[in-house]
LUMSEKOL-279181 format. One record per residue (C-alpha): x, y, z. Coordinates in steps of 0.02 Angstrom, whole numbers, plus 32768, in hexadecimal, padded with zeros to 4 digits. Example, Ala and Ser with C-alpha at 12.3 -4.5 7.8 and 13.67 -1.06 7.14 Angstrom:
REM LUMSEKOL-279181
82677F1F8186
82AC7FCB8165
REM end
This chain:
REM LUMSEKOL-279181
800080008000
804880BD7FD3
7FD881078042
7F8680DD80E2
7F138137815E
7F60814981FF
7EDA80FD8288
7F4B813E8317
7F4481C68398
7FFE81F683E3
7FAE81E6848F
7FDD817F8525
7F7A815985C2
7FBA818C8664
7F8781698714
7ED581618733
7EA2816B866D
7EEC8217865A
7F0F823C85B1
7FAA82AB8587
7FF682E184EC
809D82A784CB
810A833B84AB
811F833983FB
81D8836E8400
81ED82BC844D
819A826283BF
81F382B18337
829D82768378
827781AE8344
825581A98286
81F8810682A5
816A816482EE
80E181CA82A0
80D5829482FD
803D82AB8282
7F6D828282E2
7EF7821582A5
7E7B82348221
7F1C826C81A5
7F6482198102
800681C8810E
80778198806C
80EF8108807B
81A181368089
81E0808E8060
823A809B8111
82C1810C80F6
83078110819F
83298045817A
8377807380E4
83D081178127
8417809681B7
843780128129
84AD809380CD
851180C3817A
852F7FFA81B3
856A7FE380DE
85E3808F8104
86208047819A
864B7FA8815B
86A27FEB80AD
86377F988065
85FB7FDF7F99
85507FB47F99
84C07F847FF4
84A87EC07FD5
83F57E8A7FB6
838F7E55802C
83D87ECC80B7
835E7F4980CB
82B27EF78113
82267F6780FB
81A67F688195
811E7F33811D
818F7EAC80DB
81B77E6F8186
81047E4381C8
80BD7E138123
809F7D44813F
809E7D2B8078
81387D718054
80D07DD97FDC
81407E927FF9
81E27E867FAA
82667F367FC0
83017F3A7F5C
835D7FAC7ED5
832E7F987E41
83D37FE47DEA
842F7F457E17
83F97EB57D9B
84207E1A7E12
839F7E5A7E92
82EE7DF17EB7
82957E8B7E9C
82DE7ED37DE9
82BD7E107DA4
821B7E157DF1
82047EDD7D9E
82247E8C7CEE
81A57DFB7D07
812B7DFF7C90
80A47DED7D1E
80E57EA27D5B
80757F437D42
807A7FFF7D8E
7FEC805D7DAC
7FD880FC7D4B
807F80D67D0A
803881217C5E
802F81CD7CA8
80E981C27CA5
80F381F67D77
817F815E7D89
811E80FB7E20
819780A87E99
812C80137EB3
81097F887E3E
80867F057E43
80797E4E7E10
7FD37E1B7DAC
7F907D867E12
7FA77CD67DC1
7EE97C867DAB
7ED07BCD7D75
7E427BC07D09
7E267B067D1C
7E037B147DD5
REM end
């Protein structure tokens, strides 16, 4: 999904059901958690800060490149199919550039020339079941 509604409030409970506002200062110092209220709009960011902290441990080590399969996406963590897969698709030995050039593999809108980040695989049906 690109975009998802965001369901939660940035409250916590206190003692005796008091509710409190976290300072939002606070909030905005972990990148893993959302400052913005509920009710608003949120686009995927395809979890930079994993791939900001993917870059640093590849700089650290010397190494040139980030190999594939590294970077874990949240969505791609907790999905049970294995259905979400994150790569770069510059570099033609990773899953998701073969999986890019399937013939399956559509982008929506991708006529309107706006260069969508995310690409879908048509579902396989077996007309004989």
């Amino acid at each position: 999904k690109v975009r998802r509604f965001n369901w939660f409030e940035n409250w916590y409970y206190m003692e005796g059901l008091e509710r409190k506002l976290r300072d939002p200062m606070q909030l905005g110092l972990n990148p893993n958690v959302t400052v913005r209220s509920r009710g608003v709009m949120e686009k995927c960011t395809f979890c930079v800060q994993r791939i900001n902290a993917a870059r640093q441990d590849m700089k650290v080590r010397g190494d040139s490149k980030i190999k594939d399969g590294t970077i874990i996406t949240a969505c791609q963590e907790v999905c049970p199919t294995g259905a979400i897969t994150f790569g770069d698709t510059n570099d033609d030995e990773s899953k998701v550039k073969k999986l890019r050039e399937d013939k399956r593999a559509y982008r929506v809108l991708d006529f309107l020339g706006v260069k969508p980040s995310v690409t879908y695989l048509a579902k396989i049906r077996n007309p004989m079941a």
